[in-house]
C-alpha positions as CSV (number, residue, x, y, z in Angstrom):
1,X,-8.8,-3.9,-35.4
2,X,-7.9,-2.7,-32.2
3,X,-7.0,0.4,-30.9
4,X,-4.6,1.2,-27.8
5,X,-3.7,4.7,-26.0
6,X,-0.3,4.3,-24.0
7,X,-1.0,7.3,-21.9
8,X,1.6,7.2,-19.1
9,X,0.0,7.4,-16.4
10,X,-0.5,4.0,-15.2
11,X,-4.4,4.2,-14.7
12,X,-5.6,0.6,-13.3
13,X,-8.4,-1.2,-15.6
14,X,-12.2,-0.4,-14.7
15,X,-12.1,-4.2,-13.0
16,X,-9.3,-2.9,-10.7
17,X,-11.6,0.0,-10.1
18,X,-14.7,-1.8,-8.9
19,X,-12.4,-4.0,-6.5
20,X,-11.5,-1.0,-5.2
21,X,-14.8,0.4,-5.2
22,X,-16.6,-2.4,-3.1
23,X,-13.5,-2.8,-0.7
24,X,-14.1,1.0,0.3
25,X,-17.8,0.5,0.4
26,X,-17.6,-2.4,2.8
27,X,-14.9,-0.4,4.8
28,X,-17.5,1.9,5.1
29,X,-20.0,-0.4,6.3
30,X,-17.8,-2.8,8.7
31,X,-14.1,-2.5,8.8
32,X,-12.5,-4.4,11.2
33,X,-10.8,-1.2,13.0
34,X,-13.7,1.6,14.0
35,X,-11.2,4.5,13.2
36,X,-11.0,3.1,9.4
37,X,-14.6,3.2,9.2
38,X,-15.1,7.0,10.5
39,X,-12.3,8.0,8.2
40,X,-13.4,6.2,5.2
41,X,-17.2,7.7,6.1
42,X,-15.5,11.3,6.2
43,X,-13.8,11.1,3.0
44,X,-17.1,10.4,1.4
45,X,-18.7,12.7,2.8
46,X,-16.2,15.5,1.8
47,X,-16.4,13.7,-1.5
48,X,-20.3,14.1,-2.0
49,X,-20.2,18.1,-0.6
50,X,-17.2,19.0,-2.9
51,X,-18.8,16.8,-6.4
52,X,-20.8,19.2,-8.2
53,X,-21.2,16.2,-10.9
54,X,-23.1,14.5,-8.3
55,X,-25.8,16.9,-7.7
56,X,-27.9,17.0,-4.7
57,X,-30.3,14.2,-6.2
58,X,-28.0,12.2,-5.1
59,X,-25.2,13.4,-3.1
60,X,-27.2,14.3,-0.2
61,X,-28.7,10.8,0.5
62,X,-25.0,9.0,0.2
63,X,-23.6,12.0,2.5
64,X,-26.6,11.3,5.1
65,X,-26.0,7.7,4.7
66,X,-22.4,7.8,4.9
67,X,-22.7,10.1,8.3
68,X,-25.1,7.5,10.0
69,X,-22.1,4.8,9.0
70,X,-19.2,7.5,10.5
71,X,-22.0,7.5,13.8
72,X,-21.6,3.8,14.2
73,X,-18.1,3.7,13.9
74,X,-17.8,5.7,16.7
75,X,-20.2,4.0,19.1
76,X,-17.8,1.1,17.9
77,X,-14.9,3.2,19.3
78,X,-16.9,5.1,22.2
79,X,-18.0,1.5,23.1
80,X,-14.2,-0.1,22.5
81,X,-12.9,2.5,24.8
82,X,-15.8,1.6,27.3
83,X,-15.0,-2.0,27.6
């Protein structure tokens, strides 16, 4: 027996989450437009200061991480700009 909440809203399976998931994480990492990259890096970042779920354990390494990412998105951009 199976059970099933209709609850309205729409909310995407947790599959449709982790594509989601690892296409912001490599968007992060590499997109193929610098400003997509910083942007993506600053919402995370804003993300891991405002989670108090997160704790510091945690949230301060991804934050740190995520600003060295923002960094070379825009030496991508500086560097773009440049050339």
């Amino acid at each position: 027996m199976s059970a099933s909440i209709d609850t309205g809203l729409g909310l995407p399976s947790p599959k449709e989450w982790a594509k989601t998931g690892v296409g912001y994480a490599r968007k992060a990492i590499w997109a193929k437009d610098p400003v997509t990259q910083i942007a993506v890096n600053a919402v995370i970042i804003v993300a891991m200061m405002l989670s108090s779920a997160v704790g510091f354990v945690v949230g301060i390494p991804i934050a740190l991480f995520s600003l060295g990412l923002a960094g070379v998105g825009v030496l991508r951009l500086v560097f773009g700009a440049v050339m």
